[in-house]
C-alpha positions in Angstrom: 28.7 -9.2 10.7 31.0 -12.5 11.7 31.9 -12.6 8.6 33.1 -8.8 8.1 34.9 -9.6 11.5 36.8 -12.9 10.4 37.8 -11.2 7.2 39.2 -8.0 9.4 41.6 -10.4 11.4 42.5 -12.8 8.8 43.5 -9.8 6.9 46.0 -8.7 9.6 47.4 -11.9 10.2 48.9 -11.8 6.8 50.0 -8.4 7.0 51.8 -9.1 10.5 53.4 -12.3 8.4 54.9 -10.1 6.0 55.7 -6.8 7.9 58.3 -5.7 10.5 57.3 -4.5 14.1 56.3 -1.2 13.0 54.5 -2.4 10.4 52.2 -4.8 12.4 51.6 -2.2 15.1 50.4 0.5 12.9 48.0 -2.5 11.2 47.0 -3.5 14.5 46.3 0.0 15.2 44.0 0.3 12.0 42.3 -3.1 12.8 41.5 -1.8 16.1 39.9 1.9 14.4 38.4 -0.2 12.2 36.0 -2.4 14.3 35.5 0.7 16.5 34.5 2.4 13.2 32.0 -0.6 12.8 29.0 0.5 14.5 25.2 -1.0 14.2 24.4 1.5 11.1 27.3 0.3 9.1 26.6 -3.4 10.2 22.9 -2.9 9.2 23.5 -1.5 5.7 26.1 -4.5 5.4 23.3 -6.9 6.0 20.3 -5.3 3.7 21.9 -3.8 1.1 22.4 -6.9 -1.2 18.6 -6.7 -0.7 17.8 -3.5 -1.9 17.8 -2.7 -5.6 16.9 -0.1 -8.4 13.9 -0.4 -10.3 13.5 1.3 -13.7 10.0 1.2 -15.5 9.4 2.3 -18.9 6.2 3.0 -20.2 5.1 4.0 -23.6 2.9 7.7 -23.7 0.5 8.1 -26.6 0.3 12.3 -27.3 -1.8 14.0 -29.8 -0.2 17.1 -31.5 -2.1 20.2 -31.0 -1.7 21.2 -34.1 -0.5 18.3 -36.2 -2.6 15.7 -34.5 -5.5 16.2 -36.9 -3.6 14.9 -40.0 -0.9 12.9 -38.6 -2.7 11.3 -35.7 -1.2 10.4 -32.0 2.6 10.1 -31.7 4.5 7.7 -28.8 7.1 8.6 -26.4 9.2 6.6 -24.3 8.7 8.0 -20.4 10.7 6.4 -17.7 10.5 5.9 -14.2 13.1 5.5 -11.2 12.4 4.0 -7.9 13.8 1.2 -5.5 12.5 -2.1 -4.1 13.6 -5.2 -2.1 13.7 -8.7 -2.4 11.9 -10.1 0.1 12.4 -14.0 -1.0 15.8 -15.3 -2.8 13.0 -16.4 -5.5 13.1 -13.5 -6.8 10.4 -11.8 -5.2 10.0 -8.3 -5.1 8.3 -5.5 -3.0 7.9 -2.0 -4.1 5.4 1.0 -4.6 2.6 0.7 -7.1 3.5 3.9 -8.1 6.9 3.7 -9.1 5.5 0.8 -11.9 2.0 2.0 -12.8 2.1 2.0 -16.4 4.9 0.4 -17.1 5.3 -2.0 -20.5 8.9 -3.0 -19.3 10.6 -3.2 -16.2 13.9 -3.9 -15.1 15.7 -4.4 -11.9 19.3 -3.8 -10.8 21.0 -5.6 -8.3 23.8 -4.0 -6.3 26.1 -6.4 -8.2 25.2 -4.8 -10.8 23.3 -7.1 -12.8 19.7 -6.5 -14.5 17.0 -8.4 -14.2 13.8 -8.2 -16.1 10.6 -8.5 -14.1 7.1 -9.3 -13.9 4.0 -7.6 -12.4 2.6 -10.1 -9.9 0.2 -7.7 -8.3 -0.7 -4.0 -7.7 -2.4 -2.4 -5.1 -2.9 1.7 -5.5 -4.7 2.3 -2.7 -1.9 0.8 -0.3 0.7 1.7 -2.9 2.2 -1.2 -3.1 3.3 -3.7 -6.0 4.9 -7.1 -5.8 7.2 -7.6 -9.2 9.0 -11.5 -9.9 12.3 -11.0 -11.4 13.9 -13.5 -13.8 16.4 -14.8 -11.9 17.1 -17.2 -8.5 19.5 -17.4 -5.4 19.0 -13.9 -4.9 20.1 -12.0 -1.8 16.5 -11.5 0.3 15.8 -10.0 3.8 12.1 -10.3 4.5 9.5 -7.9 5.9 9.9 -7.8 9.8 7.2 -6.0 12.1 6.3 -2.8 13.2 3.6 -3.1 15.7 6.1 -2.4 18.5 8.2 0.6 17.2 9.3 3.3 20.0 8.9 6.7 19.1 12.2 8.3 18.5 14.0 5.1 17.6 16.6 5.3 15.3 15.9 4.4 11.6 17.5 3.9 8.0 16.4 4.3 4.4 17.7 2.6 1.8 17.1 3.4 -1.8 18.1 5.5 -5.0 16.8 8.9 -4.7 17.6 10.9 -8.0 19.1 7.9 -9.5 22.2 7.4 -7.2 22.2 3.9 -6.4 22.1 2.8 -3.0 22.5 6.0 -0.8 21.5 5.5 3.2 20.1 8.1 5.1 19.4 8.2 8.6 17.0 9.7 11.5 14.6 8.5 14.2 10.4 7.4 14.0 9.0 10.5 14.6 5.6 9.8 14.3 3.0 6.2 13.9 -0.3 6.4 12.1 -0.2 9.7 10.4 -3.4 10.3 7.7 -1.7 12.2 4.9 -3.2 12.7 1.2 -1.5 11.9 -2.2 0.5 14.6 -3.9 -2.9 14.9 -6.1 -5.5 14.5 -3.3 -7.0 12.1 -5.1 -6.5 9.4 -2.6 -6.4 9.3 1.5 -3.4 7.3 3.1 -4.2 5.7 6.7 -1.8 4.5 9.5 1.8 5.9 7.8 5.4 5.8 9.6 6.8 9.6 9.6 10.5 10.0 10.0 13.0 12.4 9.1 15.5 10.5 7.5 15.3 12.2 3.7 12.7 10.4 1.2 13.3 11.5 -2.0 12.1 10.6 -5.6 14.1 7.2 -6.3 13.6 6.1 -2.5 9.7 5.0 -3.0 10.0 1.4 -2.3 12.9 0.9 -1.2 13.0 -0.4 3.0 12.9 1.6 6.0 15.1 -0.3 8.7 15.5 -0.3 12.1 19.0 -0.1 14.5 18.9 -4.5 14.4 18.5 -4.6 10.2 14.9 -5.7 10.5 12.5 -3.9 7.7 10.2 -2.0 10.0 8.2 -1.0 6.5 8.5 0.0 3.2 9.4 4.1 2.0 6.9 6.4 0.2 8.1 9.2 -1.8 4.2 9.5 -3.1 3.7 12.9 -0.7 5.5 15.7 -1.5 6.3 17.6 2.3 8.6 19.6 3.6 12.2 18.8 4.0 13.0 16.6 7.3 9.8 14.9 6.6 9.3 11.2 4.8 6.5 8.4 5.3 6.5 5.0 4.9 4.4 2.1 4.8 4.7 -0.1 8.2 5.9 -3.3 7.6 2.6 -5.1 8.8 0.5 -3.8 6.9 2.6 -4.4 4.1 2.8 -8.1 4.7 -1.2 -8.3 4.4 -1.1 -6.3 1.7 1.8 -8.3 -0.2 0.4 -11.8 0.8 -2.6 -11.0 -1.0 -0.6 -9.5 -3.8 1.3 -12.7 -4.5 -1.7 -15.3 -4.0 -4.5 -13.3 -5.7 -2.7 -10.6 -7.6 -4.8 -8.3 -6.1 -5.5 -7.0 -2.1 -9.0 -9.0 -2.3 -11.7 -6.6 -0.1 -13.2 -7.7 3.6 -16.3 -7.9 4.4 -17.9 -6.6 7.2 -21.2 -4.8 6.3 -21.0 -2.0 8.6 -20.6 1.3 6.4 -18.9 4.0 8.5 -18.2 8.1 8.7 -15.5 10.1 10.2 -17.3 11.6 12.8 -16.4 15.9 12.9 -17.9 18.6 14.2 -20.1 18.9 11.6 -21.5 15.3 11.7 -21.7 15.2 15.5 -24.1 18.2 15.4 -26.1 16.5 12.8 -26.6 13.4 14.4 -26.5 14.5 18.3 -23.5 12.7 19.2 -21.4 13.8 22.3 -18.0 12.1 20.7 -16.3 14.6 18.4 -13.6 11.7 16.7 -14.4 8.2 15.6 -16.4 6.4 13.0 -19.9 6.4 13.3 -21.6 3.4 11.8 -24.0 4.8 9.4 -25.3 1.2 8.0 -25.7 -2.2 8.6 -26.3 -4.8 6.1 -28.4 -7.8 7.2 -26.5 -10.7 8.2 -23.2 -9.6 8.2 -20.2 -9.8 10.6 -21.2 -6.5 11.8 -24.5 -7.8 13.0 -23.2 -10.3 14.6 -21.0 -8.2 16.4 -23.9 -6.4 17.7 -23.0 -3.1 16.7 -26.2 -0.6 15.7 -26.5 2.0 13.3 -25.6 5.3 15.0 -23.1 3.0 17.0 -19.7 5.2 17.4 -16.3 3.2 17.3 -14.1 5.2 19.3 -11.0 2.9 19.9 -9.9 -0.9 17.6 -7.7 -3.2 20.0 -7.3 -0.4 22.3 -6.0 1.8 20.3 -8.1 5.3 19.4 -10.1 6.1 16.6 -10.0 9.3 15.2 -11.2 8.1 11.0 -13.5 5.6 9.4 -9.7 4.9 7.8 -8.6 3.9 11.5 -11.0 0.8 11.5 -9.9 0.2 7.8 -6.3 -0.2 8.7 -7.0 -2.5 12.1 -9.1 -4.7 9.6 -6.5 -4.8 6.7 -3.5 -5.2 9.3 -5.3 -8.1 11.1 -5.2 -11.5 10.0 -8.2 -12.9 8.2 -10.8 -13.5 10.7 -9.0 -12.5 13.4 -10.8 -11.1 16.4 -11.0 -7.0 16.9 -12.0 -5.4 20.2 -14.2 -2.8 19.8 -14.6 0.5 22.3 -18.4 1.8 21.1 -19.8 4.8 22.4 -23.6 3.6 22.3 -25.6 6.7 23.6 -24.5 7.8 27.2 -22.4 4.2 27.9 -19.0 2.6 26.4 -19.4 -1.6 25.6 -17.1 -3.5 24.1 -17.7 -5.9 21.3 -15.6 -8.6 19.0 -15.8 -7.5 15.2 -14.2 -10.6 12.6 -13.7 -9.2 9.4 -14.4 -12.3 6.7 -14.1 -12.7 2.7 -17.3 -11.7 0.7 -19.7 -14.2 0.3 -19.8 -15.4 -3.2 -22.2 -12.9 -5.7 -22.5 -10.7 -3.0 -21.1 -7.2 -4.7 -23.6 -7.9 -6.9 -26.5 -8.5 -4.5 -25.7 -5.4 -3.1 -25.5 -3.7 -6.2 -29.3 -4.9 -7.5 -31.0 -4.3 -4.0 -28.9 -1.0 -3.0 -29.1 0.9 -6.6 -31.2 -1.4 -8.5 -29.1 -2.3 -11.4 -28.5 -6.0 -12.5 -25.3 -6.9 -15.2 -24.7 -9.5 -17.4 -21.9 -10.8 -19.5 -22.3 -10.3 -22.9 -19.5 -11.2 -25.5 -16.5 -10.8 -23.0 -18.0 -7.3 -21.8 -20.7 -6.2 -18.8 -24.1 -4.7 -19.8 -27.3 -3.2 -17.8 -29.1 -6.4 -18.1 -32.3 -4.4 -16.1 -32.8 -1.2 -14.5 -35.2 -0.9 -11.1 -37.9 1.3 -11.9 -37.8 4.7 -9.4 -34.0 2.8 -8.3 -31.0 5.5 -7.9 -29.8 3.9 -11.5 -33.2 4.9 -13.2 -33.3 8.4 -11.6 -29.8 9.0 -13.5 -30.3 7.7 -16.7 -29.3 4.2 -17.1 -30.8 1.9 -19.2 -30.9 -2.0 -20.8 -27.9 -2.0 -22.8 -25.3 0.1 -21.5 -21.8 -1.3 -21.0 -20.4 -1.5 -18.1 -16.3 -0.4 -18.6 -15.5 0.5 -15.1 -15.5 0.5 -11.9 -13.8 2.6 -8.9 -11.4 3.7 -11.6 -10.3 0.4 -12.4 -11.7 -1.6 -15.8 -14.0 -4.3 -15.1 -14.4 -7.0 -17.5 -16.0 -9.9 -15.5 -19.0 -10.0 -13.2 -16.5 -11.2 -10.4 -14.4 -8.6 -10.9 -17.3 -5.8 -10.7 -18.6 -7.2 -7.4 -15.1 -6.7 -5.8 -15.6 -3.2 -6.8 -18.7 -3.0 -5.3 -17.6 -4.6 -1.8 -14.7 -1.8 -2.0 -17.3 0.7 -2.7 -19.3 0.2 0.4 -16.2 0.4 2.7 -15.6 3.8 0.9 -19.4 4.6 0.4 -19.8 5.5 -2.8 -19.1 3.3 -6.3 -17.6 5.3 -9.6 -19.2 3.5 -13.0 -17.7 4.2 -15.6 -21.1 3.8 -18.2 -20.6 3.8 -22.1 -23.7 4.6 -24.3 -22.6 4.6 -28.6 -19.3 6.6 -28.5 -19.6 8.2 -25.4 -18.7 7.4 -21.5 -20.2 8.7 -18.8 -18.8 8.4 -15.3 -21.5 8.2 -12.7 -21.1 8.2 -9.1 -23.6 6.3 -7.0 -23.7 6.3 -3.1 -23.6 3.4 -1.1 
């Protein structure tokens, strides 16, 4: 903004040095317009907008014709995708939404200057929708993820992106809302703790920054939801920075462990159990020696508010634990019966082999490597795995949706499972697959 300001001046000196009276006072009077033009939006777009850039993915889409297909086979078509994203380290280090680059076999990234930059997949997490990409290229213009743990309602807020393609458009509006529980455009997956504003998110903006009046990245835009008009999400910067940190040392948001397995409580749950609370997450089951144990929570335990904030979701006590830091102490309001106590819940990384632990004791089914692929090494006799059908043998392709090739990477799948309560497997038998899912 000094800068801007030193240029302004410098710029009128040398007009006044080659201009007569009227001359200089009519440049004076546009220097003057000008700075009083300059207010904290345009001094905040100044600052991030190097930042900001345009992210096209390409991805290759194998179609069968209907009715070719059977003597000419599966065709390819190019599909491409338009989104934005910012550099969040002059290393080239880039944050966006895992949706704008799911898919994607090539990837490149425009700078406002215009140039393009191929880039990398680092890391990708669906569930938080967010992606971390490494472009080829250094000294980049960065402006790192700030907070958003003290936002005021009503604030005034920017987005900066590329809806529809047109690079670098601004638009502007105020916080309207903070932890907002919204579904995908499909349903097929719950979001948790979202920003709502009404500056306009459109298709293009998803990844690109949501700023506040000082320039600071308060979190990170979602065009994921289609809503009405006046209405756009984002992903608060926080959580973002857990989710990204992971991203870039693991390539992957590793799961927490806290062994307490928790439902939303509602109406209908409240009647069934006899609880007087009608929000909050009921702990529903404890596994021994956990950090939920040591907590001292109990099963039928209700947690009705997370560092004194309420709890309306089981997804409420998912986002306190994934916006924490790792280990860091949670306060925890439990409604226990007729009485409130408070306890101090640390969330910690699964124990080594544990997923699969869980997954032999819980649904009886042990897994093996075997030549670079997972099979049913045993089956539990009378276990949930034997009731449906599994046997020595099967392989083992998937899990949660997401292809599992090593035993480490099934037992994250598993720890995931029991925060969600349930685990997809994906089971293949001979030519067919069958996808089975197994409560937790």
């Amino acid at each position: 903004m000094l800068d801007a300001m030193k240029r302004t001046v410098l710029a009128t000196l040398l007009l006044l040095s080659f201009s007569g009276p009227k001359d200089a006072a009519r440049a004076q009077s546009r220097t003057a317009d000008l700075a009083a033009r300059r207010t904290p939006v345009v001094a905040v777009v100044d600052k991030v907008s190097p930042a900001v850039v345009n992210i096209s993915a390409e991805a290759t889409v194998r179609e069968v014709d209907p009715f070719f297909g059977m003597f000419f086979g599966p065709t390819t078509r190019s599909s491409q995708s338009l989104g934005s994203g910012l550099i969040v380290d002059a290393k080239g280090i880039v944050v966006t939404n895992a949706h704008v680059i799911e898919g994607a076999s090539r990837i490149v990234v425009t700078t406002l200057d215009g140039r393009e930059l191929e880039a990398d997949v680092l890391g990708s997490d669906r569930d938080s929708d967010l992606a971390v990409l490494k472009v080829k290229g250094g000294n980049l213009p960065a402006v790192p993820l700030g907070h958003s743990g003290d936002l005021m309602i009503g604030e005034t807020v920017l987005a900066i992106g590329n809806p529809f393609g047109l690079s670098h458009t601004v638009t502007t509006g105020v916080l309207s809302a903070r932890g907002r529980t919204v579904p995908s455009e499909r349903g097929e997956r719950l979001f948790t703790d979202f920003l709502q504003i009404d500056a306009s998110i459109n298709p293009g903006n998803s990844g690109g920054p949501l700023v506040n009046i000082l320039g600071e990245v308060i979190g990170v835009n979602t065009a994921i939801i289609s809503g009405a008009n006046g209405i756009g999400f984002a992903i608060p910067a926080d959580r973002a920075r857990r989710v990204v940190d992971d991203l870039l040392r693991f390539g992957e948001l590793r799961p927490l462990w806290t062994g307490a397995r928790l439902l939303t409580v509602d109406a209908e749950l409240a009647q069934r159990y006899g609880l007087d609370e009608r929000r909050g997450a009921l702990v529903f089951k404890l596994y021994p020696d956990s950090p939920a144990v040591e907590a001292g929570l109990a099963e039928q335990d209700v947690i009705v508010a997370v560092d004194g904030k309420p709890v309306a979701t089981r997804e409420d006590v998912a986002t306190a634990l994934y916006t924490a830091a790792l280990g860091a102490p949670l306060r925890l309001d439990v409604r226990r019966g007729d009485r409130t106590v408070q306890l101090t819940l640390r969330a910690v990384r699964p124990p080594e082999g544990l997923g699969l632990r869980i997954l032999e004791r819980t649904l009886g089914l042990a897994v093996e490597e075997r030549q670079g692929r997972l099979a049913v090494q045993s089956v539990t006799a009378g276990s949930e795995t034997d009731r449906r059908g599994l046997r020595r043998g099967d392989l083992l392709l998937g899990a949660n949706g997401q292809e599992v090739t090593s035993l480490e990477a099934l037992g994250r799948e598993v720890i995931r499972g029991v925060e969600r309560g349930s685990l997809l497997l994906a089971v293949g038998r001979g030519r067919a697959v069958y996808n089975l899912d197994f409560p937790l």
